[in-house]
C-alpha positions, 0 to 999 in steps of 0.5 A, a space after each residue: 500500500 502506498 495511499 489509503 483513502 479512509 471516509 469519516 463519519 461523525 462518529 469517526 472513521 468508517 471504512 478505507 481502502 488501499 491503493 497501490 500508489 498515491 495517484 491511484 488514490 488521489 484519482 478517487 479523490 478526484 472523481 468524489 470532488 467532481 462528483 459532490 455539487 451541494 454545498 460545503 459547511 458544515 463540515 460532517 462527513 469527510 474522505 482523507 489521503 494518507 500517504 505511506 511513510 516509513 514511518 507511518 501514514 501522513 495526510 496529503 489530501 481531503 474533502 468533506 461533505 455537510 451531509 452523507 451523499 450517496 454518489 461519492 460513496 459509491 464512486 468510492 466502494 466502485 474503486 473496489 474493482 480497480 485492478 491497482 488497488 490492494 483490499 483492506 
């Protein structure tokens, strides 16, 4: 694993999945930012890239959503099936 895209709830984190590579995941992340058009505040449920470190996991992207949104969730569980992924 190089990245791991990880969605938080308000009650913390839920889920995440690795991917192979950072771009791989920042792609993701991309495709959820595209995809959400409502509006930003406030701030509740939230995706985070973490970055692979020798010594850990370091925060290198986010976005967050003022309310559970089921098109990025499923943009997000639909990176699933990318062959460049490894399952958490």
């Amino acid at each position: 694993m190089a990245s791991r895209l990880v969605y938080f709830t308000p009650k913390g984190p839920l889920c995440f999945i690795d991917y192979l590579t950072v771009s791989d995941g920042r792609a993701v992340l991309e495709q959820i930012k595209k995809a959400f058009t409502g509006p930003r505040l406030p701030k509740l449920y939230e995706f985070r890239l973490f970055e692979k470190l020798k010594n850990g996991l370091v925060r290198v992207d986010d976005f967050v959503l003022p309310k559970f949104d089921l098109k990025t969730i499923t943009i997000f569980l639909d990176s699933l099936d990318c062959r460049t992924h490894q399952f958490a």
